[in-house]
N, C-alpha and C positions, 0 to 999 in steps of 0.2 A: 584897708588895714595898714596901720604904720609899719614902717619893718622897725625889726627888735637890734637893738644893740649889737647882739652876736649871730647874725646873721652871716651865714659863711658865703662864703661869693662864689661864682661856677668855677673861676681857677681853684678855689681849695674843696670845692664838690670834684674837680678833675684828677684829684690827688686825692681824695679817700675812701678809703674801701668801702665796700656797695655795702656790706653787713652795719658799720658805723653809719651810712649814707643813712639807708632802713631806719636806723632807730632814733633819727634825728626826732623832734616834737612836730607835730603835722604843721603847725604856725608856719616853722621854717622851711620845710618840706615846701610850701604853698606858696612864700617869699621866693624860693628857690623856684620855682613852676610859673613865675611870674615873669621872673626873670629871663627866665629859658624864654619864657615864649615873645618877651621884648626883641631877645638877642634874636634871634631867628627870623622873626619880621624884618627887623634891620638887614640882618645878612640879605634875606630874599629881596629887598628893597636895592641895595648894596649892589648884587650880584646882578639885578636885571638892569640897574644902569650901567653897569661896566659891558654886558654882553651887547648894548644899544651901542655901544662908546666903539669897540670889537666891529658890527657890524658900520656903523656908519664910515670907518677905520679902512674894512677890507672889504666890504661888499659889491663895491664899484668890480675891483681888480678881480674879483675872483670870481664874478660874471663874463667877466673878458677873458680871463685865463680857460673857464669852461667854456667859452664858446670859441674860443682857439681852438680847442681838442674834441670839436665837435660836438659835445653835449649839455645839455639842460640840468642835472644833475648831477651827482657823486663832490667826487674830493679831489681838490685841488690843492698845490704846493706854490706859495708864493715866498720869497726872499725878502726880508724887511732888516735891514743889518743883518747883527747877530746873528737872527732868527729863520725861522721856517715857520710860517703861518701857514695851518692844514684848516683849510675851508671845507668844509664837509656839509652839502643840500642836499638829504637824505629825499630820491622819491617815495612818495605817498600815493599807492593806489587803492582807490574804492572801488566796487564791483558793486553794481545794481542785483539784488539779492532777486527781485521777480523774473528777470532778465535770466540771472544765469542758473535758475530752478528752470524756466524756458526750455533752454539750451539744453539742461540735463535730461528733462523728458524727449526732444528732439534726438537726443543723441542716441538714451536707450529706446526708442521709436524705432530707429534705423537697425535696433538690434548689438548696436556697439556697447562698451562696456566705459560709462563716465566716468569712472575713475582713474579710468586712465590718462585724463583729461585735468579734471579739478577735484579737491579734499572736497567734499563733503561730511559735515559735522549739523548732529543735532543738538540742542539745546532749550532745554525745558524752564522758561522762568517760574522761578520760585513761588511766587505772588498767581501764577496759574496753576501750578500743582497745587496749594494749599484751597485753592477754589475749587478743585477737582471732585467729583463724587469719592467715596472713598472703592469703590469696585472696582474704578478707572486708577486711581491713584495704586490699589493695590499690584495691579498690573504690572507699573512700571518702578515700582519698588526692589526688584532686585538688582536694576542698572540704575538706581542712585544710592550713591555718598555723599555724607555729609563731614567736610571738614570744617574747626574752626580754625578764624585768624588769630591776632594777636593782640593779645590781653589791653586795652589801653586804660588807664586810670588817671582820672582828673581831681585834684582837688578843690572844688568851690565852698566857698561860706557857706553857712546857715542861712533861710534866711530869718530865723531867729537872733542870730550873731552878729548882726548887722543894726 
């Protein structure tokens, strides 16, 4: 679709009120949505090459600086001029789920109480409850909620209008 003459640009989308925004003609609305979504690849583009630039930058020194202080992760404070570079390798642990069901039976086996130990949480996928009989499903109906998320709207052609 060409864009139109008066086609507003996201700085003056940035400056006008969301009710004006609203009653733009859908054409521009969709130029507009176009554009967003240009810009924002670029940024994301943008943004992971500066964070590779960042890492190739400090990642050396702030391997050595956390293995000065004895460990494999967290946050580190390095001096570069001006600045204070805060390196932060967040740990990531997984837990083998058959493993530590194991463990929980083991535990209350011996009579102890696992919770005292690890959260246990159940969770029911959606795509298995809707599979469910409905006499099983009724069951478990009083300990589900349903929330919804958040609204998203896309504008695409026709494809008649095309």
């Amino acid at each position: 679709m060409p864009f139109p003459e008066n086609t507003s640009s996201l700085e003056d989308m940035l400056n006008m009120p969301t009710g004006e925004l609203a009653q733009m003609p859908v054409e521009l609305l969709a130029c507009l949505q176009a554009e967003l979504t240009q810009a924002a690849r670029q940024l994301k583009t943008a943004t992971a090459r500066f964070h590779t630039a960042l890492d190739v930058r400090y990642a050396t020194r702030a391997t050595e600086a956390r293995r000065a202080c004895g460990k494999d992760t967290g946050t580190v404070r390095l001096v570069d001029g001006e600045y204070t570079v805060v390196a932060d390798l967040p740990k990531r642990v997984d837990w083998d789920q058959a493993q530590l069901a194991a463990m929980v039976e083991r535990i209350r086996a011996a009579g102890d109480d696992p919770a005292q130990y690890v959260d246990i949480a159940f969770k029911v996928p959606e795509r298995k409850y809707a599979a469910w009989p409905d006499a099983i499903r009724a069951g478990f109906e009083p300990a589900r909620t349903v929330k919804t998320g958040t609204l998203k709207v896309a504008l695409e052609p026709n494809e008649t209008a095309q």
